[in-house]
C-alpha positions as CSV (number, residue, x, y, z in Angstrom):
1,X,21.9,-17.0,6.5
2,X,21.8,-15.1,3.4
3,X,23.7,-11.6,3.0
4,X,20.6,-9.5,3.2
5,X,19.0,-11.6,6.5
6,X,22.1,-10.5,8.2
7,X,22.2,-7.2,7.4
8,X,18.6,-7.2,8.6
9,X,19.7,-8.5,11.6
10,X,22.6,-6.5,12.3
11,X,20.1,-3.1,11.9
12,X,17.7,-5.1,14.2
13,X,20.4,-5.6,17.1
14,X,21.8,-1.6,16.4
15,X,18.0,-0.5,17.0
16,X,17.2,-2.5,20.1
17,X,20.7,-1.4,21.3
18,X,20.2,2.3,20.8
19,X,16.9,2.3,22.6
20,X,18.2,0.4,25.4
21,X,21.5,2.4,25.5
22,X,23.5,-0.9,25.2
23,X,26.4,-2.0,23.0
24,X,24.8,-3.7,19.7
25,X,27.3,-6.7,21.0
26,X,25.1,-6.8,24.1
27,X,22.2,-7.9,22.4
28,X,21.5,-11.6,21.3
29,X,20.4,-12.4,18.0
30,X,17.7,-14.6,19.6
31,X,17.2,-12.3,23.1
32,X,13.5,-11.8,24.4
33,X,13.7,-8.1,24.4
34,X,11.2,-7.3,27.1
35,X,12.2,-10.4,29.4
36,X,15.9,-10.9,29.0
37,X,16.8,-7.1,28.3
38,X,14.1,-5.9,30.6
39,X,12.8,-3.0,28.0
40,X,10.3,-1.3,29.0
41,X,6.9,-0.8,27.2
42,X,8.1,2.5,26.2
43,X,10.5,1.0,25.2
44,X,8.9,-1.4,22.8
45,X,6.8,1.1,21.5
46,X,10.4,3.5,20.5
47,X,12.0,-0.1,19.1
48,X,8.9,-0.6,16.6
49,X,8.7,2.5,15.6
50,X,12.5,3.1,14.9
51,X,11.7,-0.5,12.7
52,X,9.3,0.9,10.9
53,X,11.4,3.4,9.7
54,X,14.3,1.7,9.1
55,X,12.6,-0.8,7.0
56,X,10.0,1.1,5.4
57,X,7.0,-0.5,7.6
58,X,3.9,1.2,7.8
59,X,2.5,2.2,10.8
C-alpha cells in the first residue's frame, strides 16, 4: 500500500469513527459500515458528507 492510500485510509477510518462515536482502532479497514458497525442512514449521509470535505469531493 503506497504512503498516500494509507493516509487515505487512515482519514477514512477517523471519519467513520467520529460519526459513529467509536475509537478509529474500532473500525476495520475492510468493515461494511452499515452492516457490521450498524450506522444508521443518517449516519451515512453525515460519513459522505464529512468525505466530501475532507477530500475535496463535490457534492
Amino acid at each position: 500500500m503506497t504512503a498516500q492510500r494509507n493516509l487515505a485510509s487512515e482519514k477514512l477510518r477517523e471519519i467513520v469513527a467520529t460519526v459513529l462515536e467509536l475509537e478509529p482502532s474500532e473500525v476495520g479497514e475492510s468493515d461494511p459500515w452499515v452492516d457490521e458497525l450498524g450506522m444508521t442512514s443518517l449516519e451515512k449521509l453525515e460519513a459522505i458528507t464529512r468525505i466530501q470535505e475532507a477530500f475535496g469531493t463535490p457534492p
